[in-house]
N, C-alpha and C positions, 0 to 999 in steps of 0.2 A: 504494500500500500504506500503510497508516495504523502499523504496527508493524513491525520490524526482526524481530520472533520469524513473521509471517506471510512473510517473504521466502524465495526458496530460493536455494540455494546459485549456483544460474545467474543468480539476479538480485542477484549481487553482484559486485564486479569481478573476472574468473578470476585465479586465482593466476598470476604469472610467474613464470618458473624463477631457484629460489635462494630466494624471498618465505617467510617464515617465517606458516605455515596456519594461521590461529585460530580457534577457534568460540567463539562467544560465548554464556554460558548463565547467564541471570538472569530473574526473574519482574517486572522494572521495566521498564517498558519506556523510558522517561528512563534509567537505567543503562548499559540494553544500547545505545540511540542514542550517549550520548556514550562508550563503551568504543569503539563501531563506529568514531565520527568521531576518537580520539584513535589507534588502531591505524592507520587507512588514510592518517593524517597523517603517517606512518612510512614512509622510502622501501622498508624490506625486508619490509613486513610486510601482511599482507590479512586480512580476514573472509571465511572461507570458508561460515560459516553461523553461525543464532542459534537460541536457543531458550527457552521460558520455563519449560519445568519439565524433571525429568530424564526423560520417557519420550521427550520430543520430542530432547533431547542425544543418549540412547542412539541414535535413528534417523538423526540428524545427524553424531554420528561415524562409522557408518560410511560416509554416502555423501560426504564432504567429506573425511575424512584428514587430519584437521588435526595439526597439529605440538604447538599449545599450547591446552587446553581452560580456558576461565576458568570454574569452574564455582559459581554460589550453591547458599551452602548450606538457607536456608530459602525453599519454593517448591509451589506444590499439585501436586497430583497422585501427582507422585514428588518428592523433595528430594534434594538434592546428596547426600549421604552415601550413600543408598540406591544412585546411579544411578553411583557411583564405580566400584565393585568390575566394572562390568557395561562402563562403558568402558573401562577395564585387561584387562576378561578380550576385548574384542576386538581389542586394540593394547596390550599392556605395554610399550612405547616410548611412549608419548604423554604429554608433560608434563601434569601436571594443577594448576594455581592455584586454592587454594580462595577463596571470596570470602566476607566477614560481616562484617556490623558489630561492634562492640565489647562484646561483654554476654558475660558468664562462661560462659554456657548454649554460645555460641559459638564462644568460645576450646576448651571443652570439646571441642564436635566435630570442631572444626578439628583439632585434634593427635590424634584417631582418625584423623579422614582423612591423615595425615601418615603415620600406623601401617597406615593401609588402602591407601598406594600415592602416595596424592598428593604431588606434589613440593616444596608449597610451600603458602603463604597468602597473602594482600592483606584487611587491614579495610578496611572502607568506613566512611566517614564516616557520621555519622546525620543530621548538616545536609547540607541542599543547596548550599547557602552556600560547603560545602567542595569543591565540585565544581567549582570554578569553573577558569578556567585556570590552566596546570600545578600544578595541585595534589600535594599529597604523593600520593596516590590513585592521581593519574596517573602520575606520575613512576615510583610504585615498582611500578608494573601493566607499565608499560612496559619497563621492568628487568630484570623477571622474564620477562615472554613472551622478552626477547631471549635472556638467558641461557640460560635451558631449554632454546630451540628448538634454543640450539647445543650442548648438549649430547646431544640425540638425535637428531643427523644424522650419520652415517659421516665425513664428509667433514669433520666440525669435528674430531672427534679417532678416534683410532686407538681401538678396541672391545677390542681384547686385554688381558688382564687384567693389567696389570705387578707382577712380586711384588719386593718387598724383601729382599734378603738379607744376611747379615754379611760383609762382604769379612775378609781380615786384619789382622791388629791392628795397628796403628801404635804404635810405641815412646812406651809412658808413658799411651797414650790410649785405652784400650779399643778394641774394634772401632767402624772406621766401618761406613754402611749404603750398597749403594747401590743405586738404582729403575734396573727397566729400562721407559723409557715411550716413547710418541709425544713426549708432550713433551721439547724440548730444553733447553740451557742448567740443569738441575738442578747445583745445585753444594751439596756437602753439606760438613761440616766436622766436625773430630775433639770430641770433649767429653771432659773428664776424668770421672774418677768424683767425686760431692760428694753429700752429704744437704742438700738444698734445706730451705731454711725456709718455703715456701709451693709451689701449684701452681694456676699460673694456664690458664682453659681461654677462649678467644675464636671464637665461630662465630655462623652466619648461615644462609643458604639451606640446610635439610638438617639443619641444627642440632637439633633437639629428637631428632630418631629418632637424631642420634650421638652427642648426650650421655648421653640414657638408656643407651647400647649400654656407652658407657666407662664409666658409675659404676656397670651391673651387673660389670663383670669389677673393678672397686677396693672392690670392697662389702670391708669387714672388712679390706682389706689396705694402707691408708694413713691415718697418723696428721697429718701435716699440714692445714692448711685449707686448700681449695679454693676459688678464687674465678672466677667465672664469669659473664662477659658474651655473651650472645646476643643477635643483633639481634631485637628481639618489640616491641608495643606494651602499656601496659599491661593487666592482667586477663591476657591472655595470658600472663604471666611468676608468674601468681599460681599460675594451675593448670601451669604448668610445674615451676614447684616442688615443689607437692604430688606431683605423678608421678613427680620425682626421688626424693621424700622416701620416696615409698612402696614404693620400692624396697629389701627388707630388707639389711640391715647399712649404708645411707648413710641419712647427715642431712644435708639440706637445707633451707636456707630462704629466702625471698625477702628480700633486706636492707633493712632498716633504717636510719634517720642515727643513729649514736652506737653503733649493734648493735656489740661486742665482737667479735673477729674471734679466733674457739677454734680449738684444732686438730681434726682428725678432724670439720671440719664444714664443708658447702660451701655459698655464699654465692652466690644469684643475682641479678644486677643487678637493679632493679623495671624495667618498661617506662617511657620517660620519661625517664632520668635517666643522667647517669652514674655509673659508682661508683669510685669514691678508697679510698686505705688510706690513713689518717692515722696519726704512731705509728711507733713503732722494735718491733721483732722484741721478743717477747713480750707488748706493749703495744698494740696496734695498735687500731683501730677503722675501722669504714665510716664516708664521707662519703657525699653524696648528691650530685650537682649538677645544676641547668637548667642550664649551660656550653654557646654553642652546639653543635650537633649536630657530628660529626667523624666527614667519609667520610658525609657525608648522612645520618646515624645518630646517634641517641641512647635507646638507650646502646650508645658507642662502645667497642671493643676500646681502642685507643691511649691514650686517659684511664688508663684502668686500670691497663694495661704500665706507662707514665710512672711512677705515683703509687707501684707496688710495687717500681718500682728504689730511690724514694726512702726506701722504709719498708724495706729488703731486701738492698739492693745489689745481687751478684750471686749470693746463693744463691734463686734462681729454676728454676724449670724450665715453662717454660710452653709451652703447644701450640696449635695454630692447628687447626679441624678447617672442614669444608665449609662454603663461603660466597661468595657474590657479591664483587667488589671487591678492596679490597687492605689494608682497615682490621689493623690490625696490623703491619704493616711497619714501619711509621717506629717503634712502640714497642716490638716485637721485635731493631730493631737496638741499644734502647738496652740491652735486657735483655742483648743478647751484648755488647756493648762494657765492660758491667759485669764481664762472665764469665759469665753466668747460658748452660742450654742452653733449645733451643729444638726441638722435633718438630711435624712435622705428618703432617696426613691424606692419602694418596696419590691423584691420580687418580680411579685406577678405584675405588675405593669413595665418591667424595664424588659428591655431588647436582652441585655446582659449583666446579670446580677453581679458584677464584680467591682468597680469601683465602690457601689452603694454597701455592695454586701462585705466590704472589707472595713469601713467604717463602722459598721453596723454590728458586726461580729466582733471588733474590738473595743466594744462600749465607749462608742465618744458619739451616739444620735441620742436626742432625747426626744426626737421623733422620727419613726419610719412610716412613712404613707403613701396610699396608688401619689398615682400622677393628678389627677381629677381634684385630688386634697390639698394635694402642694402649694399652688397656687393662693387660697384660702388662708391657708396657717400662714405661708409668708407675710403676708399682708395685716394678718392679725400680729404676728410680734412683731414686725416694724414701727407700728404704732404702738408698741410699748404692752400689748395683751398680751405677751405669753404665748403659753401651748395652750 
């Protein structure tokens, strides 16, 4: 066979039980070979089929059931965005990874497809040069198909919806919260009532469709600044800001080095970089930094946390929502150590329980809630309510 997109699913190695099922769907055929040889280098993981446009995807998922679809976006026939809706509408479990290169036009679609079901994204380099081994490319394709796939398998986590509710109040400290999940070890902790001087928000995998979600329920009802790292590459974070922004009663903007840090405005890290708060409360300003990357990411959660306990102390209230990893932890704990509180995103509503679920398992939330609640509770202890 001369192409990986001409092979069928029986001329690939069969899946073994437990093996996380990938279809591979790109119009490169150099792409789809080294996606092929980088997945099957993976002791849990197979190709269960390829494809190079989406008419041939749509026919591929259904005879192959694959767990994780890497799907391109630009491809003849049919293209990724077209051929999305149609593999969801035959398996609404099946993780989908969009794939594109870096161009505005892309980023654009990529966060439709994000809105249209898909789980996730991966740019692809535009040098070939960048493909070489383990590439950023590779590494973070690899990352995602693993995560995903353990997300939509019964057996990785319990499917029951866990809801959060108020238990009784603890003497002097508002209500705590507590989740009823599969997962165990959640250890939640009491918060006093305080009016924070800033609200910091850190997310990743799942990120753009739960930020949008939290700053339409804070439109008009939070005077504070907002600052906001999500794992994205650049361009990416340019049109994620506008789609923040366009959302009536919030401002947002992609930051700046020296940008003024106003209240009532929210500040999203650029792709590339991290972001600093220089500057004592009332004063303050964005920094920008190349700083190595932190948690394989840049721009990192943990920079940020750090740099606003300095500018801050502990009137913090920051949140950790769906993402890969654990990035936030070490600088969430500084934020509690100051005093500052700390909430996350529960479980069953995040893409991937790991950022949230790493805070949350080392008791530093003194709230874990869906996504639908988030929103609500921020707004209530900015103005000084508490939990």
């Amino acid at each position: 066979m001369n192409s990986l997109a001409s092979r069928t699913p029986s001329a690939t190695r069969t899946a073994g039980a437990g093996e996380i099922r990938v279809l591979v769907v790109d119009d490169s055929a150099v792409i789809r070979g080294l996606t092929k040889r980088w997945v099957e280098a993976e002791a849990d993981m197979v190709v269960v089929g390829a494809a190079s446009n989406g008419e041939q995807a749509i026919a591929e998922t259904k005879k192959c059931n694959p767990d994780v679809v890497v799907l391109d976006i630009e491809m003849p026939k049919m293209d990724g965005l077209t051929a999305l809706p149609q593999i969801l509408k035959h398996d609404p479990t099946i993780k989908v990874v969009m794939s594109s290169t870096l161009t505005a036009r892309n980023a654009e679609i990529s966060l439709k497809a994000l809105s249209l079901g898909a789980a996730d994204y991966v740019p692809k380099p535009e040098a070939s040069a960048e493909l070489g081994a383990r590439s950023t490319f590779q590494r973070e394709l690899i990352d995602k198909i693993r995560a995903l796939a353990q997300t939509r398998r019964p057996a990785a986590r319990d499917r029951s919806a866990p809801a959060a509710r108020p238990s009784a109040k603890s003497s002097g400290t508002g209500p705590a919260w507590t989740l009823h999940s599969s997962k165990q070890g959640i250890k939640l902790r009491p918060s006093k009532a305080f009016r924070p001087d800033v609200v910091l928000i850190g997310s990743s995998t799942g990120g753009p469709q739960a930020l949008q979600a939290v700053m339409r329920s804070l439109a008009g009802k939070i005077r504070q600044p907002i600052l906001i790292t999500q794992h994205m590459p650049a361009t990416f974070t340019t049109i994620l800001a506008q789609h923040i922004n366009a959302i009536p009663g919030v401002s947002c903007v992609e930051a700046e080095q020296g940008m003024a840090i106003k209240p009532g405005t929210a500040y999203l890290a650029p792709g590339g970089l991290h972001m600093l708060v220089d500057g004592h409360v009332g004063n303050c300003r964005v920094r920008l930094t190349e700083d190595p990357p932190e948690n394989f990411c840049r721009p990192a959660v943990d920079p940020m946390f750090r740099s606003a306990v300095d500018a801050f102390g502990g009137k913090i209230l920051a949140i950790v929502l769906t993402g890969m990893g654990h990035d936030g932890l070490n600088g969430g704990q500084e934020i509690i150590d100051k005093g500052g509180t700390l909430m996350a995103q529960d479980e069953a509503t995040s893409v991937v329980w790991g950022m949230p679920g790493a805070v949350a398992t080392a008791g530093l939330c003194s709230a874990v809630l869906p996504l639908d609640r988030l929103g609500p509770a921020i707004a209530r202890f900015a103005e000084g309510g508490g939990l």
